[in-house]
C-alpha positions in Angstrom: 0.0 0.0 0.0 1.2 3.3 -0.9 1.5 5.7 2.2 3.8 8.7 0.8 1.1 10.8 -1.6 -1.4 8.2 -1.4 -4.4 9.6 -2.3 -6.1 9.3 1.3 -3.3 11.6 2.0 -3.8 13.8 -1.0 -7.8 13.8 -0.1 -6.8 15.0 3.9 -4.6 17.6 2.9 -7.3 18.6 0.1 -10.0 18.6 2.8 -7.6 20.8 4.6 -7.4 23.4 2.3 -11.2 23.6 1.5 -12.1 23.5 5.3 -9.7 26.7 5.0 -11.7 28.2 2.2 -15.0 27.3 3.2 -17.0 28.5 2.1 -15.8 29.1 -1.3 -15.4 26.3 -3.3 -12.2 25.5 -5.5 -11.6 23.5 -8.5 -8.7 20.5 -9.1 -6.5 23.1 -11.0 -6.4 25.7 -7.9 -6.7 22.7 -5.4 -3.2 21.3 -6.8 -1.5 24.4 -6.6 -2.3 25.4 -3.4 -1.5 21.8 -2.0 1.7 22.4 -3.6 1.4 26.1 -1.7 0.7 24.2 1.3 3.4 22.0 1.1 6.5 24.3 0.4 5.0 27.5 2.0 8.3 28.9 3.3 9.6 29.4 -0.5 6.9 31.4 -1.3 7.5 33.7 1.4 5.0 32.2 4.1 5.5 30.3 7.2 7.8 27.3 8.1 7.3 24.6 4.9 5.7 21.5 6.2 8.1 19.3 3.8 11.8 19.8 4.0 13.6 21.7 0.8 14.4 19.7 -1.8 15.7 19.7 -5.4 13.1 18.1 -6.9 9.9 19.5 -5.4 9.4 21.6 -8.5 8.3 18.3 -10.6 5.4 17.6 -8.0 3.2 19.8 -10.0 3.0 17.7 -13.0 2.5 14.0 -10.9 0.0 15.3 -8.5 -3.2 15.6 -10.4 -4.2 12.1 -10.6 -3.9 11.3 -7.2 -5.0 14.6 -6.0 -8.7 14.0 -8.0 -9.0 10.6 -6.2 -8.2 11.6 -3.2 -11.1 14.3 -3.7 -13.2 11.2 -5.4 -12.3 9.5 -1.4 -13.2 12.4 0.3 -16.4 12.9 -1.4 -17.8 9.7 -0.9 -16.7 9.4 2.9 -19.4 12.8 2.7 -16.7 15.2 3.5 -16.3 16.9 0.4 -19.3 18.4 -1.6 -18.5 18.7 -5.4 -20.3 22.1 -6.9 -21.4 22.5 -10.4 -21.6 26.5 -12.1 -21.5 28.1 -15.2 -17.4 27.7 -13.7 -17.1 24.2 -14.4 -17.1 21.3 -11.7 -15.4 23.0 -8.1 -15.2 21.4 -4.4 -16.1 22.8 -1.3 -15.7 21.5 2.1 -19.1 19.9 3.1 -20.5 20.4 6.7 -18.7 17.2 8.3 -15.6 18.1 7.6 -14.2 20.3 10.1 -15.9 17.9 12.9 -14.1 15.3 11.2 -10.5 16.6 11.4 -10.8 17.7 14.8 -11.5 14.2 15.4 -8.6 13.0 13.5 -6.2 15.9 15.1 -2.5 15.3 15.0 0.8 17.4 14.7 0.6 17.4 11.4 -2.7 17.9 10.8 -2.6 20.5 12.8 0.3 22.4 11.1 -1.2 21.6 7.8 -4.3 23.5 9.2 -2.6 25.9 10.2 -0.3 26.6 7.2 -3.7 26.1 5.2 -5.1 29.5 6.6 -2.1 31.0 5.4 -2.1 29.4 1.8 -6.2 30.9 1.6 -5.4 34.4 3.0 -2.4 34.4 0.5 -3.0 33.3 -2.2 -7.1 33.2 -2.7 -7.7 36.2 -4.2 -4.5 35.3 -7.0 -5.9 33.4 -10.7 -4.5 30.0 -11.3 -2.2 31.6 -13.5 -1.1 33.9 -11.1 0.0 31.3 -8.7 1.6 29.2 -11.8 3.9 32.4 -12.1 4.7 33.1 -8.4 5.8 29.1 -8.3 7.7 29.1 -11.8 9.6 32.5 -10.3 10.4 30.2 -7.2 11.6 26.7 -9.4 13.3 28.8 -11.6 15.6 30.3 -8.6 15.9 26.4 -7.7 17.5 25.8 -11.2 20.0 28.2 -10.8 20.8 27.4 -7.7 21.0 24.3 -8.9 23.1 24.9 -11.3 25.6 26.7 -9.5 26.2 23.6 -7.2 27.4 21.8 -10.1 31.3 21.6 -10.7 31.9 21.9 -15.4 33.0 18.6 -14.8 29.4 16.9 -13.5 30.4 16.4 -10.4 28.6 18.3 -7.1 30.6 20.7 -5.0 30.0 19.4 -1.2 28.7 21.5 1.5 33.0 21.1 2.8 34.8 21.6 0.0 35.0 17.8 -1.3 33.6 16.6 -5.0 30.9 14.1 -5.5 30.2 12.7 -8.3 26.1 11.9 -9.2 
């Protein structure tokens, strides 16, 4: 069983975030980004990032989707997330058992996930889609150059104390 961005994970971190929003509904498009939000807060200039920094996190936008919409398909039929149609498209909102629900389940993490949630909302609610897309690709593209710079001409990567290693 896959534990790691399972998608009952994906579907309590979603829940998360709509609980945060409630009542406003989102859609899978803004619900990825602002898991991603969620997840790597601190580089976007908000609190402490719930997952440590690494190279890589940059590529979680284009795997996430899939799991993301059945952990939302989860949710929904546990009754915790109410699916919205309008002229919009198909969005999500948080239905009335869901904030009962994760105060039931309460843990550490839950609770910083709640907590970085708010932030994530308050931030970044009012932006488009696109307008989140840009403040992330601003963000990965300082990671590539960063990146970059910790690579030796040679291929190999300049250690934190002055040694090579080679990848």
């Amino acid at each position: 069983m896959q534990t790691l961005n399972s998608p009952l994970e994906l579907g309590l971190r979603v829940l998360v975030v709509l609980t945060a929003s409630f009542p406003r509904p989102l859609d899978v498009n803004r619900l990825v980004l602002m898991d991603y939000c969620l997840l790597h807060s601190a580089d976007l200039g908000g609190p402490e990032s719930v997952l440590p920094a690494i190279s890589t996190r940059g590529g979680e936008l284009a795997i996430k989707r899939s799991v993301l919409e059945h952990g939302i398909q989860l949710m929904a039929r546990a009754g915790m997330i109410d699916a919205v149609a309008s002229t919009d498209g198909l969005t999500y909102r948080a239905s009335e058992a869901a904030l009962p629900f994760l105060r039931l389940v309460s843990s550490p993490l839950l609770d910083r996930l709640t907590e970085v949630a708010g932030w994530a909302v308050t931030e970044f609610g009012d932006f488009s889609a696109d307008g989140i897309r840009e403040r992330i690709r601003l963000i990965a593209d300082r990671w590539s150059e960063e990146w970059a710079e910790s690579r030796d001409f040679d291929g190999s990567l300049a250690s934190l104390d002055g040694e090579e290693s080679s990848l």
